[in-house]
C-alpha positions in Angstrom: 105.5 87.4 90.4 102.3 86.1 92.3 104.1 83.0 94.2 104.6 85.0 97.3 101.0 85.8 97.4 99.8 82.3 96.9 101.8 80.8 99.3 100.3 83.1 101.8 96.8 81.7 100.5 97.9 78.5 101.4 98.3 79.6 105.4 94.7 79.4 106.9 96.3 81.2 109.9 96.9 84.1 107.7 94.1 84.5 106.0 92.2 84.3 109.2 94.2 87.3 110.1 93.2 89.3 106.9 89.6 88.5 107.1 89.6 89.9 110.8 91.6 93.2 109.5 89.5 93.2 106.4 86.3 93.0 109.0 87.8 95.6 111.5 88.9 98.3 108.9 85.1 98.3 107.4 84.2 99.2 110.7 86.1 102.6 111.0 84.5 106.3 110.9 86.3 108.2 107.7 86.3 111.8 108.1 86.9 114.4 105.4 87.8 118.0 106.5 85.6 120.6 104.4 89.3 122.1 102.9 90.3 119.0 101.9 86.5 118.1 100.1 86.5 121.5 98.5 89.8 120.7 97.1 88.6 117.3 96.0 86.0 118.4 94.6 88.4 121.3 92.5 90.9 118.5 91.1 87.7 116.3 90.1 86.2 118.8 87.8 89.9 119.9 86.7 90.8 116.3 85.8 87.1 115.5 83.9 87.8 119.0 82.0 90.7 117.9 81.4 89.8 114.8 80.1 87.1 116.3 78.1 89.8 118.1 76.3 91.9 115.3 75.8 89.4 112.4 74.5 86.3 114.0 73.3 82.7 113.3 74.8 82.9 109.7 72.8 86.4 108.6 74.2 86.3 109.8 78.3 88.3 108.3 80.8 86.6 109.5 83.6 83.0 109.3 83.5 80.6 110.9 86.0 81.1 107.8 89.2 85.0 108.0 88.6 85.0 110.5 92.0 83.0 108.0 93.9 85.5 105.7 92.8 88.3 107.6 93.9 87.0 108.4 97.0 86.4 104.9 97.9 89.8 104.3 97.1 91.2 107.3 99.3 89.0 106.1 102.1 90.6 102.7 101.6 94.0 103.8 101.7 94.1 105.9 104.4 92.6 102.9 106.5 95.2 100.8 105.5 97.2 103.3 107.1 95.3 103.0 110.7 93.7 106.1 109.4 90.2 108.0 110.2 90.7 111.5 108.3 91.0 112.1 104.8 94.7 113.8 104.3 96.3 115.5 101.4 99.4 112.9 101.5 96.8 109.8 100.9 94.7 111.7 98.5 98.0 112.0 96.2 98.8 108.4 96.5 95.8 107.4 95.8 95.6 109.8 92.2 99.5 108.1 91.5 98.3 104.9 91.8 95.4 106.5 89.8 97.4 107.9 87.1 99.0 104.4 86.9 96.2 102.6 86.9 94.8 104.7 83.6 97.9 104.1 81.9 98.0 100.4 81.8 94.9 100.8 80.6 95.6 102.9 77.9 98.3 100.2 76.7 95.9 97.2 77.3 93.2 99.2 74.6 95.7 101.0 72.0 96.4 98.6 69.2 
């Protein structure tokens, strides 16, 4: 259910208040510890194997800008947070909400 969200729409006052946040957060330095990238970088080629194994070259899931993509999404999720560092604990949020994501997915194209 949407309604809440709308309403919220409705309230210039608010929406003021999100486009300043939305403004500020763009703003921020994100920093990624070289541990933390390695590991990254060691899930990312696990998961594309992975998927390589699961779906064949002419059915992937995650093609070759997926890791941009879900470092963009890590970034934005820590920030959310008040964040400037990359951490473990947002990293596996962000691969849940992932891992969701692909799943509705999969229900939206299976017949």
């Amino acid at each position: 259910d949407y309604s809440i969200f709308e309403a919220l729409l409705q309230d210039e006052a608010i929406l003021q208040e999100c486009r300043l946040y939305l403004a500020c957060v763009r703003l921020l330095d994100w920093d990624i510890s070289e541990p933390l990238s390695e590991m990254m970088t060691t899930e990312w080629v696990a998961s594309r194997q992975q998927d390589l194994k699961d779906h064949g070259d002419s059915g992937r899931k995650l093609h070759s800008d997926m890791f941009q993509l879900w470092l963009t999404l890590a970034r934005l999720l820590s920030v959310s947070y008040g964040e400037t560092k990359a951490t473990q604990e947002r990293w596996d949020e962000m691969r849940q909400i992932e891992r969701l994501r692909l799943r509705r997915l999969d229900t939206l194209v299976t017949p």
